[in-house]
Kinemage of the C-alpha trace (Angstrom):
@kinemage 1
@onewidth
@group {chain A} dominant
@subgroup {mainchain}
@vectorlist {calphas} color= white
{ca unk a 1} P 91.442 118.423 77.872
{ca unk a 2} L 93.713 120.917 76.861
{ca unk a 3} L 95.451 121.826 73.327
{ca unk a 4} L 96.782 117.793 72.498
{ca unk a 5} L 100.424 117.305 73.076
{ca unk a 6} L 102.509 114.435 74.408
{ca unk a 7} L 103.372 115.945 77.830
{ca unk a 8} L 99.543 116.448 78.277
{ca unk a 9} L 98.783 112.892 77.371
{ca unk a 10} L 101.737 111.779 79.322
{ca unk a 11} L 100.232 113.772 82.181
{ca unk a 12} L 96.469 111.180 81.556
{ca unk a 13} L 98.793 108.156 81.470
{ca unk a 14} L 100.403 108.843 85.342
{ca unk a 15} L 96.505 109.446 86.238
{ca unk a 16} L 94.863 106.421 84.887
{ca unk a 17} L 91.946 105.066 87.437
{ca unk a 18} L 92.592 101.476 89.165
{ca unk a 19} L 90.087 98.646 88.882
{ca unk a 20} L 87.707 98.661 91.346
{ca unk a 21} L 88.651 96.262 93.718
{ca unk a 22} L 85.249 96.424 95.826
{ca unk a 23} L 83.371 95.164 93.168
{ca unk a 24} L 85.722 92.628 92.163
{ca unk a 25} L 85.865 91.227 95.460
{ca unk a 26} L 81.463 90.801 95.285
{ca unk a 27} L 81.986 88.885 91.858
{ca unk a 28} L 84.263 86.816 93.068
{ca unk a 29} L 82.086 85.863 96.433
{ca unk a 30} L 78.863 85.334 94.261
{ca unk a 31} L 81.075 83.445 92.164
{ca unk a 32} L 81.726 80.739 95.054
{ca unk a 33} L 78.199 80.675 95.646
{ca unk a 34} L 76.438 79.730 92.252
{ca unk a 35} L 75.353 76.141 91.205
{ca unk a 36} L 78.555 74.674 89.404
{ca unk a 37} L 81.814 73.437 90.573
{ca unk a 38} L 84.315 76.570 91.047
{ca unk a 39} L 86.216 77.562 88.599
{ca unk a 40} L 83.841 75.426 85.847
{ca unk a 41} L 83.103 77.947 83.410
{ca unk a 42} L 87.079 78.733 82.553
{ca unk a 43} L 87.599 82.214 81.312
{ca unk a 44} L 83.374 83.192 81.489
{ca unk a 45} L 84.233 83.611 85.267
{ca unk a 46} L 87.383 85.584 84.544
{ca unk a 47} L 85.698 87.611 82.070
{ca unk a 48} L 83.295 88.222 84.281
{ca unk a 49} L 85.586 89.442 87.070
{ca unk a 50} L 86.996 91.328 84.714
{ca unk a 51} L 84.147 93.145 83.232
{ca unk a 52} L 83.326 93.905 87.380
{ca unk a 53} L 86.898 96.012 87.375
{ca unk a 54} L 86.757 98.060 84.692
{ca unk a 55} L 82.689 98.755 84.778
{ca unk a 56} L 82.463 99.365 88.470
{ca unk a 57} L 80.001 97.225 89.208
{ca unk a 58} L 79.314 93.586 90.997
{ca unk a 59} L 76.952 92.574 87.741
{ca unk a 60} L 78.576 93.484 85.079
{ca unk a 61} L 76.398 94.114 81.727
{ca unk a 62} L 76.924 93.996 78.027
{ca unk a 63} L 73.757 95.833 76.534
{ca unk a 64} L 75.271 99.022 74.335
{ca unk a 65} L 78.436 97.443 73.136
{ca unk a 66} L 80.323 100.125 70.486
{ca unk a 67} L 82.371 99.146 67.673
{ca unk a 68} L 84.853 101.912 66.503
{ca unk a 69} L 86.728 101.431 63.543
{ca unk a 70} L 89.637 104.160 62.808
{ca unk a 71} L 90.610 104.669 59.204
{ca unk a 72} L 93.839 106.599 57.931
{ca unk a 73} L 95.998 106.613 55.217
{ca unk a 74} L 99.745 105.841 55.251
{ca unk a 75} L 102.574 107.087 53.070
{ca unk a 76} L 104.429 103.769 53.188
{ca unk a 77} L 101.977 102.640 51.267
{ca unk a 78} L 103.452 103.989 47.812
{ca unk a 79} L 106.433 102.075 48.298
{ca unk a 80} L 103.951 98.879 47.184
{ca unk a 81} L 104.278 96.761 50.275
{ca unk a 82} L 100.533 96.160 50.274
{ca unk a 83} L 98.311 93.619 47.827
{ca unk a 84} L 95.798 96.611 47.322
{ca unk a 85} L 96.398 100.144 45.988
{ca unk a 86} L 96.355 102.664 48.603
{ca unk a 87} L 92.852 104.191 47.641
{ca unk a 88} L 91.461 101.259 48.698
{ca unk a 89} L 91.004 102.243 52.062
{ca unk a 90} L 88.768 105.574 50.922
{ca unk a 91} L 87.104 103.033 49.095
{ca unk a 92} L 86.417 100.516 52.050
{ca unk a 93} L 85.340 103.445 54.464
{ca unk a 94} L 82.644 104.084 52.098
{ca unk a 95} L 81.628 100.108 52.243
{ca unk a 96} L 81.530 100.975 55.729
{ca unk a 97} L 79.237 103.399 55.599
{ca unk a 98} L 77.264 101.744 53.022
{ca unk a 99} L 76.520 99.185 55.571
{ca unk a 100} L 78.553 96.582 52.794
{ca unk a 101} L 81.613 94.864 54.682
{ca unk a 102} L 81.912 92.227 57.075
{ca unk a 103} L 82.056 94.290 60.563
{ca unk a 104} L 78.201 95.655 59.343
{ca unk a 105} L 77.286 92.313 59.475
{ca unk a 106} L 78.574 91.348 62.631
{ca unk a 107} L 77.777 95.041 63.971
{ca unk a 108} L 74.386 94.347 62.964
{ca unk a 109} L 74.280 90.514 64.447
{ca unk a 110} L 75.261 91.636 67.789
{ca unk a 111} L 73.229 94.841 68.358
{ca unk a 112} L 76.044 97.054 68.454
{ca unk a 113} L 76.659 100.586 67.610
{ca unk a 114} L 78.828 100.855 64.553
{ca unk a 115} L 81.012 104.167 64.246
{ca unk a 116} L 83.604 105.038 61.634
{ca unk a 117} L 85.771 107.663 62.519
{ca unk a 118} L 87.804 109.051 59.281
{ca unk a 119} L 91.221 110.449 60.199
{ca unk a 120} L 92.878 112.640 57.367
{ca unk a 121} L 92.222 110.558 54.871
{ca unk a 122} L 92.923 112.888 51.775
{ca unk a 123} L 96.775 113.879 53.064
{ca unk a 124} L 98.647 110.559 54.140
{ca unk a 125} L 101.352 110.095 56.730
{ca unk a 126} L 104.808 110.930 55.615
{ca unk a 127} L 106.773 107.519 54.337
{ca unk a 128} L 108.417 106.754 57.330
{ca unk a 129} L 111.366 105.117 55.338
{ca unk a 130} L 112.295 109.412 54.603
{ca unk a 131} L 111.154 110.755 57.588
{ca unk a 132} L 108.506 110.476 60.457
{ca unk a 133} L 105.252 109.895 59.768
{ca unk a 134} L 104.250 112.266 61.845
{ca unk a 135} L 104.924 115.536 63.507
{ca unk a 136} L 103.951 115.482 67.287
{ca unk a 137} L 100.960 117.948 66.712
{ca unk a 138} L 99.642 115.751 64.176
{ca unk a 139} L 100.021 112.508 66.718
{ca unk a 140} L 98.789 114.196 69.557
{ca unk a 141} L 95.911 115.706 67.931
{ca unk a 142} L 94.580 112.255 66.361
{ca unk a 143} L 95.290 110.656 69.584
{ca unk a 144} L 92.537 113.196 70.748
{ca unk a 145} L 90.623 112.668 68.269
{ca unk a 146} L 90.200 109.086 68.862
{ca unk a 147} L 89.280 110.068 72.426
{ca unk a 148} L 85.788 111.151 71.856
{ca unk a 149} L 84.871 107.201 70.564
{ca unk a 150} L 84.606 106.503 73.901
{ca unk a 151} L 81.485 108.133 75.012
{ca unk a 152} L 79.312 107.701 78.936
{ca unk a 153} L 77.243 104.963 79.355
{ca unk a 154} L 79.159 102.096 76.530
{ca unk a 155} L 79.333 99.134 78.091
{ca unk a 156} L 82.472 97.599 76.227
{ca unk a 157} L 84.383 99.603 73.322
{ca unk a 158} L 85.548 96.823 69.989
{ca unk a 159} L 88.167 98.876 68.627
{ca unk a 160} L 89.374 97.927 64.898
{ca unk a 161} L 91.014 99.818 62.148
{ca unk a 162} L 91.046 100.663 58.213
{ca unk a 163} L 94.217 101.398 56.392
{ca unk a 164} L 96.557 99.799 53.442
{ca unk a 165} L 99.846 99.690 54.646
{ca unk a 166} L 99.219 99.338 58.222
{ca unk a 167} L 100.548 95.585 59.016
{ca unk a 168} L 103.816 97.272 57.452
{ca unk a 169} L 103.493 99.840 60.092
{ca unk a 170} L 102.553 97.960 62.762
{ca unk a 171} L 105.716 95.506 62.342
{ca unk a 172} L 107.449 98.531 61.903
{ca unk a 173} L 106.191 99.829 65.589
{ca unk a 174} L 106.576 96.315 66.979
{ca unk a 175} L 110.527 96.262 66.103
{ca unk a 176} L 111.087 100.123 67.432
{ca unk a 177} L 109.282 99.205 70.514
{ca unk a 178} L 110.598 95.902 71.649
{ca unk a 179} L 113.252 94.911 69.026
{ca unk a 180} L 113.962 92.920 66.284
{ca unk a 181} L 114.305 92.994 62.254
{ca unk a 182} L 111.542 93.051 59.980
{ca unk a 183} L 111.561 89.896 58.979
{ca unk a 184} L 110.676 89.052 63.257
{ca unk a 185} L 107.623 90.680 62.365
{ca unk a 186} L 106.252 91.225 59.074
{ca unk a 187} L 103.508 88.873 57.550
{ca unk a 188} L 101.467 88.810 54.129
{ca unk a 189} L 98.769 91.701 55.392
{ca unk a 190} L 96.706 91.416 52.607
{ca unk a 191} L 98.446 88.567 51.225
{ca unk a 192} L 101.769 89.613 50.086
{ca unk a 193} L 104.304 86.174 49.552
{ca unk a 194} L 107.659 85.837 47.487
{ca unk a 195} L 109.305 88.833 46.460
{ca unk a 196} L 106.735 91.282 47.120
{ca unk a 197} L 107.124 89.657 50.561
{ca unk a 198} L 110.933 90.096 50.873
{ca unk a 199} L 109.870 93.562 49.399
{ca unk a 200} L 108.194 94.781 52.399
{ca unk a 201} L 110.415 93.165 55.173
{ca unk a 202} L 113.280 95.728 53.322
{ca unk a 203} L 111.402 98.227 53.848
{ca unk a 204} L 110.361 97.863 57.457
{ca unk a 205} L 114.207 97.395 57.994
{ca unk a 206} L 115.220 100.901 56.371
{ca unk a 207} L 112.696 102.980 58.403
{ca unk a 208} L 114.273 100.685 61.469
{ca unk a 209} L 117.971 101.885 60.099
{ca unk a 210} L 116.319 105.417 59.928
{ca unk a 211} L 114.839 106.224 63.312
{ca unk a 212} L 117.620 104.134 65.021
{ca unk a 213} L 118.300 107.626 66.971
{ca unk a 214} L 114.394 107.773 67.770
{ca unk a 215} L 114.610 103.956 69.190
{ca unk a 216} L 117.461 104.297 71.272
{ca unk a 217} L 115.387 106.979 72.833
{ca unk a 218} L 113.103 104.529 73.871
{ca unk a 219} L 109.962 107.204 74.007
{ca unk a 220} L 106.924 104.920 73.041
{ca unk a 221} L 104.981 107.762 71.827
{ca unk a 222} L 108.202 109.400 69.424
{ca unk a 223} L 108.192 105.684 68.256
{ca unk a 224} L 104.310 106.469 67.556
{ca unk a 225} L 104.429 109.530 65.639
{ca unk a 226} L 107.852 108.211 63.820
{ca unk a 227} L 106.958 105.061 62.543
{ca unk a 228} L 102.846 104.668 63.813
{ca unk a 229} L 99.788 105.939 61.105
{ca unk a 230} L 97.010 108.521 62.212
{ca unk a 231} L 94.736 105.644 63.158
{ca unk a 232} L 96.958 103.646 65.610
{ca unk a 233} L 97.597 106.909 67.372
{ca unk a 234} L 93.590 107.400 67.219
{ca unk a 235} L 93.195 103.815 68.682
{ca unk a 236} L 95.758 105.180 71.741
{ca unk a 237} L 93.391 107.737 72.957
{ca unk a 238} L 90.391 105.423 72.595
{ca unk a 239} L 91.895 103.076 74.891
{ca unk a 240} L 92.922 105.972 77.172
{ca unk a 241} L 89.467 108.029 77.201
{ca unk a 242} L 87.892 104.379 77.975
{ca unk a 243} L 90.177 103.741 80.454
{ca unk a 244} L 89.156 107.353 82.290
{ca unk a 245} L 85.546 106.370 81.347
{ca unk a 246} L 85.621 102.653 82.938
{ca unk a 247} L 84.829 101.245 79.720
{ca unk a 248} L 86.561 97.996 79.172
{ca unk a 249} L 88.015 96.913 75.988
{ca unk a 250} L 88.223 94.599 73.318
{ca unk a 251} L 91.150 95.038 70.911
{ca unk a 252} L 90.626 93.763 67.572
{ca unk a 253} L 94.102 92.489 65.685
{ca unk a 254} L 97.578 93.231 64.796
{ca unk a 255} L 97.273 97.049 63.919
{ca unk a 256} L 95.124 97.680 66.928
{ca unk a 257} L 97.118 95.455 69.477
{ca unk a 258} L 100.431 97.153 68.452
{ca unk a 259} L 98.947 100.798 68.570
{ca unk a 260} L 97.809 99.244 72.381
{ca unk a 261} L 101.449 98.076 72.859
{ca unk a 262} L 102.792 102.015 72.642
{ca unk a 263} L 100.809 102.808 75.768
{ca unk a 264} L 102.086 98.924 77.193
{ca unk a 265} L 105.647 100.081 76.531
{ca unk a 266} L 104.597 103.597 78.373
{ca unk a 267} L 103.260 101.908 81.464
{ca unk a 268} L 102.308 97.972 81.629
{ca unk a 269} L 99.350 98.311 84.051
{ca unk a 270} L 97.924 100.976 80.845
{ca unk a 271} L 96.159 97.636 79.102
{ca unk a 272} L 94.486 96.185 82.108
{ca unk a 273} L 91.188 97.122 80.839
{ca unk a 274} L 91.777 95.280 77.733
{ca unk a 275} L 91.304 92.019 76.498
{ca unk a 276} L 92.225 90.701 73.246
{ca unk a 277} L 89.680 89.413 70.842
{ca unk a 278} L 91.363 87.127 68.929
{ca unk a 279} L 95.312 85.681 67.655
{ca unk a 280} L 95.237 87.167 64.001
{ca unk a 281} L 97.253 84.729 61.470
{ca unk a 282} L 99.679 87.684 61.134
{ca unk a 283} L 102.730 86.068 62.738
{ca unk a 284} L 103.611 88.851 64.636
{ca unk a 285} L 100.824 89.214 66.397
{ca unk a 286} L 101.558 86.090 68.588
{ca unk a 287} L 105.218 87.593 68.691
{ca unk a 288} L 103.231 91.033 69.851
{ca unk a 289} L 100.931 89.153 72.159
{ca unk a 290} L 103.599 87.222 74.161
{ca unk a 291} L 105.685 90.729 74.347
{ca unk a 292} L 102.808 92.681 76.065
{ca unk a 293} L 101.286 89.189 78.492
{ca unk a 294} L 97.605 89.253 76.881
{ca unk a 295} L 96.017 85.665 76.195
{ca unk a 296} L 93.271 86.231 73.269
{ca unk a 297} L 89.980 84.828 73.499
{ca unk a 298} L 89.578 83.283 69.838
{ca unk a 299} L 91.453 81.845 67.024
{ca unk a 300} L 89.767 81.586 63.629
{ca unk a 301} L 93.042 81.996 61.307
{ca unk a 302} L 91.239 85.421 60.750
{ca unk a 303} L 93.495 88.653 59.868
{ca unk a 304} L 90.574 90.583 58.131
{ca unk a 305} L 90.856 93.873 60.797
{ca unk a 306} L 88.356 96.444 60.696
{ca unk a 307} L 86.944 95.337 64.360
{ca unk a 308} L 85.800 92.048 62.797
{ca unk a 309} L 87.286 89.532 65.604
{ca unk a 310} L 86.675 92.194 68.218
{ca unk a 311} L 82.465 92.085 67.338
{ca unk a 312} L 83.059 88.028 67.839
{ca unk a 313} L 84.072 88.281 70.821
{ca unk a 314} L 81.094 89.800 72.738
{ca unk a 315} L 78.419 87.200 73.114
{ca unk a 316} L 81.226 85.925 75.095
{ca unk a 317} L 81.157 89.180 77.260
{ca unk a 318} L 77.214 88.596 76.669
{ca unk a 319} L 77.511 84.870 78.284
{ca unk a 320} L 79.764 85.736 80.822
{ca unk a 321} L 77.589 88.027 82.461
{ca unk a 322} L 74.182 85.855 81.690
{ca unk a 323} L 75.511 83.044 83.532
{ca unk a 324} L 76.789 85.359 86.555
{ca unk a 325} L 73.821 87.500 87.268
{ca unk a 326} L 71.569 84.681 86.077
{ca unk a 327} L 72.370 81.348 87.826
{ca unk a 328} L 70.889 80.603 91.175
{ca unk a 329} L 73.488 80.372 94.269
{ca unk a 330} L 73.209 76.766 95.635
{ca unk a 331} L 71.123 78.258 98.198
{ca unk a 332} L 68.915 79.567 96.477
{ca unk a 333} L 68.426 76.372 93.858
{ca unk a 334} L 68.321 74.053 96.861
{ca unk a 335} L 71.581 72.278 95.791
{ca unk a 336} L 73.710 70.943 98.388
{ca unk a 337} L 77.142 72.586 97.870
{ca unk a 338} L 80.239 70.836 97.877
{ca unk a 339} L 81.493 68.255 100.681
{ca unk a 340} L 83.906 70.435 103.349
């Protein structure tokens, strides 16, 4: 790719690759064919179809699944709208690596390759509440940055993130991008109530009341660099690069679904590859998740991040495909098929 900049990512959005519709059409045939009534296994056979799409093949396989969890830091976060300090997300990226939080765990339980990319964690985004976060360079270039997760021969990319302060910034890119106050889509994060609560929805509503030039723009990726965090605009070119790569995707929770919705709000066919792992119990998310049309496969009342719901999620990627390349066809089990 060539020096990062928004006209040269715009450029990979107008070229993204179509699902394969060949090998959609043999999962759905085998599909007919296999020993159950059609249509019997819900959303296995869907996932299954849908795995066909974006892989490029009629049996789909989950056997290297990838976790990549993005961590940056966010200036916002000194105006205290978080629970935690803001060095607790240096902190947590060494858990990470220490093999010590709850995404090792499930990393570990599901035979998947953990990575933790570390944006610029040392020099935090602007507070967008004075300016943008972000300069375009500085977008653009972690955008590429979070290209290189998605590497040739993954068979499904969990994407997650780490950084205090970014449920503040992702209601803060939900409102630019499809409306509303903060108080439409703020929640506790990491458990902010009361006034501390009614503390953070003000502030979401003055870096609104700041960039209101920026949002009548309506340029998804201005929105991203004014109001988004390094890792949500790493988390973009993830999804892109495994988009080129036929990689399909499982998107993790609020932060990562709304750093998905700025390529949504660039083109709406730009999230077909991606499924969503689970409703978080950050309000907005549901408000997020109805905006952008994706129905998530779990709901656990979890809003931990850091790819946690995203890991879940694959054994059912792992059963979907078991029972579609596995089962015998009625022909071949000797079943009589259903009555004409």
């Amino acid at each position: 790719m060539s020096a990062a900049s928004f006209d040269e990512m715009r450029r990979i959005l107008r070229e993204l690759p179509g699902p394969d519709l060949t090998a959609q059409t043999e999962v759905v045939r085998r599909q007919a064919q296999l020993t159950k009534p059609q249509g019997s296994l819900g959303r296995l056979e869907e996932i299954a179809e849908w795995l066909a799409c974006w892989q490029g093949r009629a049996q789909p396989r989950i056997e290297r699944p990838r976790i990549a969890v993005f961590a940056g830091t966010h200036g916002v976060a000194a105006r205290g709208v978080s629970a935690y300090p803001p060095e607790v997300t240096q902190q947590m990226v060494k858990n990470f690596l220490n093999g010590g939080a709850a995404i090792n765990q499930l990393a570990a339980m599901i035979d998947a390759d953990l990575r933790i990319y570390e944006l610029d964690l040392d020099h935090p985004t602007a507070d967008f509440t004075q300016g943008p976060a972000m300069d375009e360079t500085r977008a653009a270039n972690a955008m590429a940055y979070g290209m290189m997760a998605a590497e040739p021969g993954i068979d499904v990319m969990c994407l997650g993130e780490m950084g205090i302060a970014n449920t503040t910034t992702a209601a803060t890119l939900c409102a630019a991008l499809f409306g509303g106050t903060g108080a439409d889509w703020a929640g506790p994060g990491t458990g902010v109530t009361g006034k501390a609560m009614a503390h953070k929805i003000a502030v979401i509503d003055e870096a609104l009341g700041f960039h209101k030039e920026a949002i009548a723009r309506r340029d998804p990726l201005e929105l991203l660099a004014a109001v988004g965090g390094e890792e949500f605009a790493a988390l973009t070119g993830a999804i892109v690069a495994a988009r080129m790569g036929r990689i399909p995707v499982l998107l993790d929770g609020y932060a990562c679904t709304a750093a998905a919705a700025v390529l949504y709000a660039v083109d709406r066919r730009a999230l077909d590859h991606c499924l969503v792992a689970h409703r978080s119990a950050e309000p907005g998310h549901d408000r997020l998740l109805k905006e952008i049309g994706l129905r998530p496969l779990l709901d656990l009342d979890m809003r931990l991040g850091e790819a946690s719901a995203a890991a879940l999620a694959v054994p059912l990627l792992k059963a979907a495909t078991a029972c579609h390349n596995g089962m015998a066809t009625f022909a071949e089990a000797g079943v009589s098929s259903r009555n004409a």
